[in-house]
matplotlib code that plots the C-alpha trace (Angstrom):
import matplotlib.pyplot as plt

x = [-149.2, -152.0, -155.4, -157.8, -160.7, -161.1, -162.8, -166.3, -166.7, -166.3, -163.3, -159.9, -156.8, -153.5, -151.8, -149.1, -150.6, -147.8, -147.8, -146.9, -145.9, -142.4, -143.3, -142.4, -140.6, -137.9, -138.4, -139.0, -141.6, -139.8, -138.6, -142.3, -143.5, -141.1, -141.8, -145.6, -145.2, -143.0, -145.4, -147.9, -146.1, -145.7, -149.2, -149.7, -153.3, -153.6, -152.2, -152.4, -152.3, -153.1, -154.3, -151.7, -148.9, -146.0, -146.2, -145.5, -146.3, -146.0, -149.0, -150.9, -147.5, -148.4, -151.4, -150.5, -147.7, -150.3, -152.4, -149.9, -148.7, -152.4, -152.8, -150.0, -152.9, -152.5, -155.3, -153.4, -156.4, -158.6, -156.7, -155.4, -157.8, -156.9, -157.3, -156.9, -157.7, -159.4, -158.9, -155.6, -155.6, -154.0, -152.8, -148.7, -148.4, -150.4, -151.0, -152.9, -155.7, -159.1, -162.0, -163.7, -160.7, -160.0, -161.7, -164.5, -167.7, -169.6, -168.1, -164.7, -165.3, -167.3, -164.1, -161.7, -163.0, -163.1, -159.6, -158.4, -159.7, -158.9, -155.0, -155.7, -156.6, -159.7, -163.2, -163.7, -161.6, -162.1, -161.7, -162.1, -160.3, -161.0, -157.2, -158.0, -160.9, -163.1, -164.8, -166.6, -168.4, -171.3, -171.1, -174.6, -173.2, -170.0, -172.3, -174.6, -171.6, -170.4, -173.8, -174.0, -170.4, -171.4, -174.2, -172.2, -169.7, -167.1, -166.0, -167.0, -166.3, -165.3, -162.2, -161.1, -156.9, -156.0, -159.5, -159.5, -162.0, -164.7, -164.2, -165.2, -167.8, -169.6, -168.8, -170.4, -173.4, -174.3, -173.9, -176.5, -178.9, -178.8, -178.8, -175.4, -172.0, -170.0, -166.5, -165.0, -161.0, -159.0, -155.3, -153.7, -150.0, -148.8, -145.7, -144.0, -142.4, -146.0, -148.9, -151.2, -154.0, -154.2, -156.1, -159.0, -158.8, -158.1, -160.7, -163.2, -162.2, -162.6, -165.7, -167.3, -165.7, -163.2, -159.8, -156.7, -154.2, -151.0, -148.9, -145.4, -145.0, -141.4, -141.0, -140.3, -137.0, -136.4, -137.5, -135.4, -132.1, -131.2, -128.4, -126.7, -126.6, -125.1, -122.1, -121.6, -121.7, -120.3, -120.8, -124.5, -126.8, -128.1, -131.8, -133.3, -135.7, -133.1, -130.3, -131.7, -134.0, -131.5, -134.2, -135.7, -131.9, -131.8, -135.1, -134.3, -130.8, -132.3, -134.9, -131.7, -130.0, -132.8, -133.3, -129.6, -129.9, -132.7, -130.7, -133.3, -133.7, -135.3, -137.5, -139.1, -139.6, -141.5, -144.2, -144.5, -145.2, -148.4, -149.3, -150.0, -152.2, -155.6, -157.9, -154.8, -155.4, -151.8, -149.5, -148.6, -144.9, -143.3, -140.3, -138.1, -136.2, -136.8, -134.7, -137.0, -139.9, -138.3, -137.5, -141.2, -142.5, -140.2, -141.9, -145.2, -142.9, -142.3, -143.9, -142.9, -142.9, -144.9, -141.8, -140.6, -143.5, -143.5, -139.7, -141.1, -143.8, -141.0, -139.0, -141.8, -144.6, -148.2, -150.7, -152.3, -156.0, -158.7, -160.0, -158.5, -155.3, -157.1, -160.2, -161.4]
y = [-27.7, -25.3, -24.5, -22.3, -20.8, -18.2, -15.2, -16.5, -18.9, -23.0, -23.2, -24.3, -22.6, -23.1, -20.5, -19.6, -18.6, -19.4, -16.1, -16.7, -13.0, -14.1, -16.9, -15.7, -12.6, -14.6, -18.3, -19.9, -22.5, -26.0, -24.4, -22.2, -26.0, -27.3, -24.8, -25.7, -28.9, -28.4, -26.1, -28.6, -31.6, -29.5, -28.7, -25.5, -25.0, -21.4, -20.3, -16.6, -15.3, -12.5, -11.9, -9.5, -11.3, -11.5, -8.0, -6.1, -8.1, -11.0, -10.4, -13.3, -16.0, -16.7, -17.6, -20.1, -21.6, -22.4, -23.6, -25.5, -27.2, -28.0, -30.0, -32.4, -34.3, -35.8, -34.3, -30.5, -28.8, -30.4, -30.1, -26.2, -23.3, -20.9, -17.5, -14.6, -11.0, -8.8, -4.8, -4.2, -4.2, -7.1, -4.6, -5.6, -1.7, 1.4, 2.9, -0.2, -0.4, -0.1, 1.7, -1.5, -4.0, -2.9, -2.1, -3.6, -3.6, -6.0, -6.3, -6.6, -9.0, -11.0, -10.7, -11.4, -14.3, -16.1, -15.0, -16.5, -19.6, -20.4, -19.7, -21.3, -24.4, -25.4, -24.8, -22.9, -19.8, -20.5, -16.8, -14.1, -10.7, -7.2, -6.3, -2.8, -0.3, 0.9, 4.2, 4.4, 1.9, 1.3, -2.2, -3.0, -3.3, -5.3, -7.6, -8.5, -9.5, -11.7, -13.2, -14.2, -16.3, -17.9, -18.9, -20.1, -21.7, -20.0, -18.6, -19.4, -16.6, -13.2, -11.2, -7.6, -6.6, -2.7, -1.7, 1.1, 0.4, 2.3, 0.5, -2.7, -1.4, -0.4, -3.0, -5.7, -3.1, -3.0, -7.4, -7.9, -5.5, -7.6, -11.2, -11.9, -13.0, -10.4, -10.4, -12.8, -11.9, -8.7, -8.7, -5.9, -4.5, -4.8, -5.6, -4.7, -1.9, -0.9, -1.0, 1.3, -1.4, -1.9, 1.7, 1.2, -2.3, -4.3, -3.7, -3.2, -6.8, -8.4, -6.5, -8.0, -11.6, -10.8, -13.1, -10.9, -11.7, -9.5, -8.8, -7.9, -9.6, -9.0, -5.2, -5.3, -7.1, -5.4, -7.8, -10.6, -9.8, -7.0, -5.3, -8.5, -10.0, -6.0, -6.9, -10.1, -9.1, -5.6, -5.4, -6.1, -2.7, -1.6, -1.4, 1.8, 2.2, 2.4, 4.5, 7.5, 6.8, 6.3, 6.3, 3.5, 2.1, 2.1, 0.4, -2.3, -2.6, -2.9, -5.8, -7.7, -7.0, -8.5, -12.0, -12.3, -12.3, -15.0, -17.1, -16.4, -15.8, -12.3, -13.3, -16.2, -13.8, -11.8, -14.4, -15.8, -12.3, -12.5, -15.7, -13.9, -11.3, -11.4, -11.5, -12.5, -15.8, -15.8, -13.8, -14.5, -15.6, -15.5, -17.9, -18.4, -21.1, -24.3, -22.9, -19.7, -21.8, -24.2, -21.0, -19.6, -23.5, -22.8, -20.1, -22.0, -23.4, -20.3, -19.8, -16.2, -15.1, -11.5, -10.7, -10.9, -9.5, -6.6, -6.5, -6.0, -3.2, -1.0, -1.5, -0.8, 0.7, 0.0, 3.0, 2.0, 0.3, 1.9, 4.2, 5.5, 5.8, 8.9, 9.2, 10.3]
z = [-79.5, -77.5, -79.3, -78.2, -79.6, -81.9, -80.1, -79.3, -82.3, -81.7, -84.1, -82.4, -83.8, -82.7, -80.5, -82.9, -86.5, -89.4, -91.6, -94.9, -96.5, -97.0, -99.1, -102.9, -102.1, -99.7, -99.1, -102.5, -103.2, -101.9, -98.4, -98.2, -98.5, -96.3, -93.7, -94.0, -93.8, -90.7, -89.0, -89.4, -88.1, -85.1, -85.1, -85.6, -87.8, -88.5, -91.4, -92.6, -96.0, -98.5, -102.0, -102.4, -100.9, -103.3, -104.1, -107.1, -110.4, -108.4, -106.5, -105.7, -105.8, -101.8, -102.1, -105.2, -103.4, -100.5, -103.1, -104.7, -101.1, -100.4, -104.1, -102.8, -100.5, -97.0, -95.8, -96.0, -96.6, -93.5, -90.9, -91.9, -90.6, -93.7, -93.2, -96.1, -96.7, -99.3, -100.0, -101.8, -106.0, -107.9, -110.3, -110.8, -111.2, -109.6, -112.6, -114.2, -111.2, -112.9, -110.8, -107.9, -108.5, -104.7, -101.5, -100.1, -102.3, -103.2, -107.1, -105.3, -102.8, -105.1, -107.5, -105.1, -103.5, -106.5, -107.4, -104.1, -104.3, -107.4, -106.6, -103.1, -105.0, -102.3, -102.1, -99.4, -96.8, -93.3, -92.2, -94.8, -93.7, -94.3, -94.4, -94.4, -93.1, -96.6, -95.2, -98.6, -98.7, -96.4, -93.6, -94.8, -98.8, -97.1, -94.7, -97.5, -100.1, -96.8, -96.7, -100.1, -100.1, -96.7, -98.1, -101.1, -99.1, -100.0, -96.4, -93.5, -90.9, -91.4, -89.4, -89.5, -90.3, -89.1, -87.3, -84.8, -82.1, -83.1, -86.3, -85.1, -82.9, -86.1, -87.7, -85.2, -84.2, -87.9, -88.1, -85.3, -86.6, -90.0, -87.6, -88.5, -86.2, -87.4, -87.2, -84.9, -84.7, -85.3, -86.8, -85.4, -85.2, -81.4, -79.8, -76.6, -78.8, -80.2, -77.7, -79.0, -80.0, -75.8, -76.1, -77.9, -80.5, -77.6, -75.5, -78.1, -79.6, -76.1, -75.7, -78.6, -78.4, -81.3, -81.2, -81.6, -84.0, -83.3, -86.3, -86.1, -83.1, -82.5, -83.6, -86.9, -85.4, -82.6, -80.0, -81.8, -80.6, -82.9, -80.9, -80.1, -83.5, -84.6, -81.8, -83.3, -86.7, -86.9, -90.9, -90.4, -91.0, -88.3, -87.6, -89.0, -86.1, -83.6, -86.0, -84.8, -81.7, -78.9, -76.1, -78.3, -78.3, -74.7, -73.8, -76.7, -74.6, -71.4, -73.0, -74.3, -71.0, -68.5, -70.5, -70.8, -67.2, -67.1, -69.8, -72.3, -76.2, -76.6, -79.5, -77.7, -75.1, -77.1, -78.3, -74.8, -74.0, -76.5, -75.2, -71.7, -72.5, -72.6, -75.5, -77.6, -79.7, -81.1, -82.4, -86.1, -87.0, -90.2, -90.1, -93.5, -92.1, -90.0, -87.2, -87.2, -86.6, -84.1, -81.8, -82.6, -81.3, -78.1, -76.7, -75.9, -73.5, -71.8, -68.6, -67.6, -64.4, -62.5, -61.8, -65.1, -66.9, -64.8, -65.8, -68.9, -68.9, -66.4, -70.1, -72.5, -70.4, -71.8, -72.5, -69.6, -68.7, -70.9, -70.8, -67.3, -69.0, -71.2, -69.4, -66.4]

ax = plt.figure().add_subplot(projection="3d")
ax.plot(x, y, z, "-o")
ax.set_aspect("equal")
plt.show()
Protein backbone atom coordinates (compact mmCIF):
# COMPACT_ATOMS: atom_id res chain seq x y z
CA UNK A 1 0.00 0.00 0.00
CA UNK A 2 1.06 3.93 -0.63
CA UNK A 3 0.32 6.63 2.23
CA UNK A 4 0.65 9.99 1.94
CA UNK A 5 -0.32 12.76 3.98
CA UNK A 6 -3.45 14.31 4.37
CA UNK A 7 -3.19 17.92 2.88
CA UNK A 8 -0.73 19.77 5.16
CA UNK A 9 -1.57 17.82 8.45
CA UNK A 10 1.04 14.81 9.80
CA UNK A 11 -1.57 12.18 9.47
CA UNK A 12 -0.78 9.24 6.84
CA UNK A 13 -3.74 7.95 4.89
CA UNK A 14 -3.65 5.48 2.49
CA UNK A 15 -4.05 6.43 -1.26
CA UNK A 16 -7.15 4.58 -1.88
CA UNK A 17 -10.00 5.65 0.75
CA UNK A 18 -12.69 2.53 1.19
CA UNK A 19 -16.23 4.29 0.94
CA UNK A 20 -18.64 2.58 2.66
CA UNK A 21 -22.29 4.07 1.28
CA UNK A 22 -23.19 0.71 -0.10
CA UNK A 23 -22.93 -1.01 3.13
CA UNK A 24 -26.72 -1.55 4.29
CA UNK A 25 -28.42 -0.55 1.17
CA UNK A 26 -26.32 -3.34 -1.02
CA UNK A 27 -23.65 -5.34 0.70
CA UNK A 28 -25.16 -6.67 3.99
CA UNK A 29 -23.43 -6.77 7.22
CA UNK A 30 -20.98 -10.08 7.03
CA UNK A 31 -19.66 -9.16 3.33
CA UNK A 32 -19.56 -5.07 4.48
CA UNK A 33 -17.22 -6.76 7.26
CA UNK A 34 -15.62 -8.93 4.99
CA UNK A 35 -14.77 -6.18 2.68
CA UNK A 36 -13.33 -4.13 5.63
CA UNK A 37 -11.52 -6.62 6.85
CA UNK A 38 -10.13 -7.24 3.33
CA UNK A 39 -9.29 -3.59 2.68
CA UNK A 40 -7.45 -3.59 5.72
CA UNK A 41 -5.37 -6.61 5.24
CA UNK A 42 -4.36 -4.87 2.15
CA UNK A 43 -3.71 -1.88 3.92
CA UNK A 44 -5.71 0.54 3.04
CA UNK A 45 -6.53 3.03 6.42
CA UNK A 46 -9.03 5.50 5.29
CA UNK A 47 -12.36 4.65 5.58
CA UNK A 48 -15.27 7.06 4.66
CA UNK A 49 -18.63 7.21 6.10
CA UNK A 50 -21.80 9.12 6.73
CA UNK A 51 -24.47 9.67 9.38
CA UNK A 52 -26.99 9.31 6.82
CA UNK A 53 -25.67 6.48 4.97
CA UNK A 54 -28.31 3.77 4.74
CA UNK A 55 -30.82 6.13 3.63
CA UNK A 56 -34.38 6.29 4.23
CA UNK A 57 -35.49 4.85 7.68
CA UNK A 58 -32.49 3.10 7.67
CA UNK A 59 -30.38 6.03 8.09
CA UNK A 60 -27.62 5.61 10.20
CA UNK A 61 -27.23 1.37 9.38
CA UNK A 62 -23.51 2.35 7.89
CA UNK A 63 -22.27 3.74 10.36
CA UNK A 64 -23.53 0.85 12.92
CA UNK A 65 -22.15 -1.84 10.74
CA UNK A 66 -18.67 0.03 11.00
CA UNK A 67 -19.34 0.25 14.46
CA UNK A 68 -20.25 -3.16 14.81
CA UNK A 69 -16.93 -4.39 12.64
CA UNK A 70 -14.79 -2.16 14.98
CA UNK A 71 -16.35 -3.98 18.41
CA UNK A 72 -14.90 -7.31 16.99
CA UNK A 73 -11.20 -6.02 18.39
CA UNK A 74 -7.78 -6.67 16.72
CA UNK A 75 -6.78 -3.39 16.97
CA UNK A 76 -9.71 -2.20 14.09
CA UNK A 77 -10.19 0.91 15.52
CA UNK A 78 -6.17 2.05 15.77
CA UNK A 79 -5.03 1.40 12.81
CA UNK A 80 -8.33 2.91 10.77
CA UNK A 81 -8.26 6.84 10.11
CA UNK A 82 -12.26 7.16 10.27
CA UNK A 83 -13.65 9.85 8.60
CA UNK A 84 -17.65 10.95 8.66
CA UNK A 85 -19.87 13.75 7.83
CA UNK A 86 -22.53 15.95 9.46
CA UNK A 87 -25.48 18.18 7.60
CA UNK A 88 -28.22 15.85 6.32
CA UNK A 89 -31.46 15.00 8.94
CA UNK A 90 -31.83 11.55 10.50
CA UNK A 91 -35.43 11.84 9.96
CA UNK A 92 -36.47 8.19 8.20
CA UNK A 93 -39.07 10.50 6.36
CA UNK A 94 -39.03 14.32 5.11
CA UNK A 95 -41.95 15.18 6.64
CA UNK A 96 -40.86 14.13 10.32
CA UNK A 97 -37.56 16.57 10.32
CA UNK A 98 -37.95 18.84 13.40
CA UNK A 99 -36.44 22.55 12.97
CA UNK A 100 -31.93 22.20 13.81
CA UNK A 101 -31.84 18.28 13.52
CA UNK A 102 -29.78 19.27 10.23
CA UNK A 103 -27.29 21.66 8.96
CA UNK A 104 -24.50 22.93 10.61
CA UNK A 105 -25.18 24.73 13.92
CA UNK A 106 -23.93 24.31 16.85
CA UNK A 107 -27.19 22.25 18.39
CA UNK A 108 -26.69 20.06 15.34
CA UNK A 109 -23.28 19.33 15.36
CA UNK A 110 -23.25 18.99 18.97
CA UNK A 111 -26.30 16.35 18.28
CA UNK A 112 -24.81 14.70 15.66
CA UNK A 113 -21.55 13.97 16.84
CA UNK A 114 -22.79 12.26 19.68
CA UNK A 115 -25.18 10.31 17.47
CA UNK A 116 -22.19 9.11 15.40
CA UNK A 117 -20.19 7.91 17.90
CA UNK A 118 -22.35 6.20 19.66
CA UNK A 119 -23.40 4.07 16.40
CA UNK A 120 -19.63 4.20 15.44
CA UNK A 121 -19.07 2.32 18.64
CA UNK A 122 -15.45 4.40 19.45
CA UNK A 123 -14.49 7.40 21.18
CA UNK A 124 -13.39 9.53 18.92
CA UNK A 125 -13.77 10.64 14.60
CA UNK A 126 -10.47 11.26 13.08
CA UNK A 127 -11.91 13.65 10.43
CA UNK A 128 -15.31 15.27 10.90
CA UNK A 129 -16.94 16.42 7.41
CA UNK A 130 -19.10 19.18 6.54
CA UNK A 131 -20.94 17.03 3.79
CA UNK A 132 -22.59 19.97 2.68
CA UNK A 133 -22.17 23.96 2.44
CA UNK A 134 -24.77 25.65 5.38
CA UNK A 135 -25.05 29.37 3.96
CA UNK A 136 -27.23 30.07 7.10
CA UNK A 137 -25.26 29.70 9.48
CA UNK A 138 -22.27 31.84 10.20
CA UNK A 139 -18.25 29.92 10.04
CA UNK A 140 -17.62 31.59 13.34
CA UNK A 141 -20.91 29.59 15.14
CA UNK A 142 -19.54 26.27 13.00
CA UNK A 143 -15.68 26.88 14.05
CA UNK A 144 -16.59 27.30 17.70
CA UNK A 145 -18.91 24.04 17.88
CA UNK A 146 -15.53 22.34 16.15
CA UNK A 147 -13.57 23.81 18.90
CA UNK A 148 -15.58 22.57 21.66
CA UNK A 149 -15.49 18.60 20.41
CA UNK A 150 -11.68 18.94 19.72
CA UNK A 151 -11.27 19.99 22.81
CA UNK A 152 -13.54 17.13 23.97
CA UNK A 153 -11.88 14.67 22.00
CA UNK A 154 -14.33 13.82 20.05
CA UNK A 155 -12.76 14.61 16.50
CA UNK A 156 -9.76 15.36 15.71
CA UNK A 157 -9.56 17.35 12.38
CA UNK A 158 -12.20 18.82 10.43
CA UNK A 159 -12.77 18.30 6.27
CA UNK A 160 -15.17 19.90 3.85
CA UNK A 161 -17.68 17.40 1.24
CA UNK A 162 -19.19 19.69 -1.91
CA UNK A 163 -17.33 23.20 -1.37
CA UNK A 164 -17.00 25.59 -4.15
CA UNK A 165 -13.72 27.38 -3.99
CA UNK A 166 -14.72 30.45 -2.57
CA UNK A 167 -16.38 28.25 -0.04
CA UNK A 168 -13.31 27.06 1.37
CA UNK A 169 -11.54 30.21 1.03
CA UNK A 170 -13.98 31.53 3.59
CA UNK A 171 -13.98 28.85 5.41
CA UNK A 172 -10.09 28.75 6.20
CA UNK A 173 -9.83 32.81 6.17
CA UNK A 174 -12.40 32.75 9.01
CA UNK A 175 -10.18 29.53 10.94
CA UNK A 176 -6.97 31.58 11.06
CA UNK A 177 -8.59 34.59 12.24
CA UNK A 178 -10.02 32.47 15.19
CA UNK A 179 -6.14 30.56 15.56
CA UNK A 180 -7.49 27.43 14.26
CA UNK A 181 -6.18 24.78 11.31
CA UNK A 182 -9.21 24.83 9.57
CA UNK A 183 -10.13 22.39 7.21
CA UNK A 184 -7.53 20.13 6.08
CA UNK A 185 -9.18 17.97 2.99
CA UNK A 186 -12.05 18.58 0.57
CA UNK A 187 -14.31 15.61 -0.82
CA UNK A 188 -15.35 16.62 -4.14
CA UNK A 189 -17.13 14.93 -7.24
CA UNK A 190 -14.45 14.64 -10.12
CA UNK A 191 -13.76 12.21 -12.65
CA UNK A 192 -12.34 12.27 -16.16
CA UNK A 193 -16.09 12.61 -17.15
CA UNK A 194 -16.59 15.49 -14.45
CA UNK A 195 -13.72 18.04 -14.16
CA UNK A 196 -15.32 20.96 -13.05
CA UNK A 197 -13.65 20.91 -9.33
CA UNK A 198 -10.09 21.59 -11.60
CA UNK A 199 -11.79 25.33 -11.95
CA UNK A 200 -11.96 26.70 -8.73
CA UNK A 201 -12.01 23.64 -5.59
CA UNK A 202 -8.86 22.42 -6.87
CA UNK A 203 -6.84 25.10 -6.81
CA UNK A 204 -8.35 26.67 -3.94
CA UNK A 205 -7.69 23.27 -1.87
CA UNK A 206 -4.04 23.11 -3.00
CA UNK A 207 -3.81 26.67 -2.23
CA UNK A 208 -4.71 26.27 1.29
CA UNK A 209 -3.06 22.74 1.87
CA UNK A 210 -6.45 20.93 1.77
CA UNK A 211 -6.17 16.96 0.59
CA UNK A 212 -8.71 16.17 -2.13
CA UNK A 213 -10.87 13.39 -1.86
CA UNK A 214 -12.60 12.75 -5.30
CA UNK A 215 -15.97 11.09 -5.13
CA UNK A 216 -17.41 9.20 -7.88
CA UNK A 217 -14.25 8.44 -9.13
CA UNK A 218 -15.25 6.35 -12.10
CA UNK A 219 -18.37 8.37 -13.46
CA UNK A 220 -21.04 7.13 -11.83
CA UNK A 221 -19.94 3.87 -13.92
CA UNK A 222 -18.95 5.17 -16.90
CA UNK A 223 -15.23 4.81 -16.63
CA UNK A 224 -15.71 1.13 -15.42
CA UNK A 225 -16.24 -0.47 -18.71
CA UNK A 226 -19.86 0.39 -19.19
CA UNK A 227 -20.15 -0.16 -22.96
CA UNK A 228 -18.36 -3.32 -23.00
CA UNK A 229 -20.10 -5.09 -20.24
CA UNK A 230 -23.66 -3.69 -22.37
CA UNK A 231 -21.98 -5.90 -25.56
CA UNK A 232 -21.49 -8.67 -23.42
CA UNK A 233 -24.61 -8.60 -21.82
CA UNK A 234 -27.18 -7.30 -24.26
CA UNK A 235 -30.14 -7.67 -21.56
CA UNK A 236 -28.23 -5.33 -19.16
CA UNK A 237 -29.93 -1.56 -19.05
CA UNK A 238 -28.06 0.68 -20.37
CA UNK A 239 -26.44 3.62 -18.65
CA UNK A 240 -28.88 6.51 -18.39
CA UNK A 241 -26.09 9.02 -18.82
CA UNK A 242 -25.06 7.86 -22.10
CA UNK A 243 -29.06 6.79 -23.38
CA UNK A 244 -29.34 10.08 -24.69
CA UNK A 245 -25.88 11.81 -24.78
CA UNK A 246 -24.25 10.26 -27.90
CA UNK A 247 -21.22 12.78 -27.83
CA UNK A 248 -20.86 11.51 -24.17
CA UNK A 249 -21.25 7.87 -25.89
CA UNK A 250 -18.49 8.47 -28.23
CA UNK A 251 -15.84 9.90 -25.86
CA UNK A 252 -16.82 6.94 -23.27
CA UNK A 253 -16.18 4.60 -26.63
CA UNK A 254 -13.03 6.15 -27.47
CA UNK A 255 -11.85 5.74 -23.45
CA UNK A 256 -12.74 1.93 -23.80
CA UNK A 257 -11.13 1.80 -27.23
CA UNK A 258 -7.55 3.32 -26.28
CA UNK A 259 -6.91 0.92 -23.08
CA UNK A 260 -8.18 -2.00 -25.02
CA UNK A 261 -5.33 -0.99 -27.07
CA UNK A 262 -2.83 -0.79 -24.10
CA UNK A 263 -4.34 -4.13 -22.63
CA UNK A 264 -5.85 -2.36 -19.89
CA UNK A 265 -9.08 -2.43 -17.44
CA UNK A 266 -10.85 0.94 -17.88
CA UNK A 267 -11.76 1.27 -14.20
CA UNK A 268 -8.24 0.83 -12.96
CA UNK A 269 -7.46 3.31 -15.40
CA UNK A 270 -9.53 5.59 -13.92
CA UNK A 271 -8.14 5.54 -10.27
CA UNK A 272 -4.56 5.53 -11.62
CA UNK A 273 -5.71 8.52 -13.32
CA UNK A 274 -6.51 10.21 -9.67
CA UNK A 275 -3.41 8.95 -8.38
CA UNK A 276 -1.54 11.34 -10.97
CA UNK A 277 -2.95 14.54 -10.33
CA UNK A 278 -1.85 16.86 -8.09
CA UNK A 279 -3.29 17.84 -4.78
CA UNK A 280 -5.30 14.55 -4.95
CA UNK A 281 -4.90 12.31 -1.69
CA UNK A 282 -7.06 9.44 -3.13
CA UNK A 283 -9.92 8.90 -4.68
CA UNK A 284 -12.66 7.08 -2.74
CA UNK A 285 -13.89 3.45 -3.91
CA UNK A 286 -16.90 1.83 -3.02
CA UNK A 287 -16.42 -1.98 -3.78
CA UNK A 288 -19.43 -4.53 -2.83
CA UNK A 289 -17.45 -7.47 -3.58
CA UNK A 290 -13.83 -8.71 -2.99
CA UNK A 291 -13.14 -8.71 -6.65
CA UNK A 292 -14.17 -4.92 -6.75
CA UNK A 293 -11.68 -4.17 -4.30
CA UNK A 294 -8.91 -6.39 -5.64
CA UNK A 295 -9.20 -4.36 -9.12
CA UNK A 296 -9.48 -0.97 -7.01
CA UNK A 297 -5.87 -2.33 -5.11
CA UNK A 298 -4.49 -2.89 -8.84
CA UNK A 299 -4.48 0.40 -9.96
CA UNK A 300 -1.74 1.65 -7.45
CA UNK A 301 0.17 -0.47 -9.69
CA UNK A 302 -0.48 1.55 -12.63
CA UNK A 303 2.21 3.71 -13.80
CA UNK A 304 0.62 5.54 -16.78
CA UNK A 305 2.50 7.00 -19.29
CA UNK A 306 2.57 11.19 -20.91
CA UNK A 307 1.65 9.65 -23.66
CA UNK A 308 -1.13 7.97 -22.26
CA UNK A 309 -2.33 10.59 -20.07
CA UNK A 310 -2.40 12.99 -22.69
CA UNK A 311 -4.42 10.13 -24.56
CA UNK A 312 -6.63 10.92 -22.04
CA UNK A 313 -7.34 14.64 -21.66
CA UNK A 314 -7.56 14.63 -25.99
CA UNK A 315 -10.70 12.18 -24.78
CA UNK A 316 -12.11 14.07 -21.88
CA UNK A 317 -10.46 17.52 -22.12
CA UNK A 318 -9.99 19.32 -18.68
CA UNK A 319 -11.42 23.00 -18.12
CA UNK A 320 -8.12 24.12 -18.47
CA UNK A 321 -5.33 25.82 -15.87
CA UNK A 322 -7.06 28.34 -13.60
CA UNK A 323 -7.88 30.78 -13.98
CA UNK A 324 -6.37 31.31 -17.65
CA UNK A 325 -8.88 28.93 -18.76
CA UNK A 326 -11.77 31.81 -17.82
CA UNK A 327 -9.57 34.61 -17.12
CA UNK A 328 -7.53 36.83 -18.68
Amino acid sequence: MKYTQLGRTGLKVSRLVLGTMNFGPQTDEPESHAIMDAALEAGVNFFDTANVYGWGENKGRTEEIIGNWFAGGGGRRDKVVLATKVYGNMAAADNDVWPNHDKLSAVNIRRAVDASLKRLRTDHIDLYQFHHVDRNTPWDEIWQAMDVLVQQGKILYVGSSNFAGWHIAQANEVAARRGRLGLVSEQCKYSLVERRAEMEVIPAARDYGLGVIPWSPLGGGLLGGVLRKERENPGRRSSEALANNPDLRGKVQAYEDLLDKHGLEPGEVALAWHLAQPGVTGPIIGPRTDEQLNSALRALDLELSEELLASLDEIFPGPGPSPEAFAW
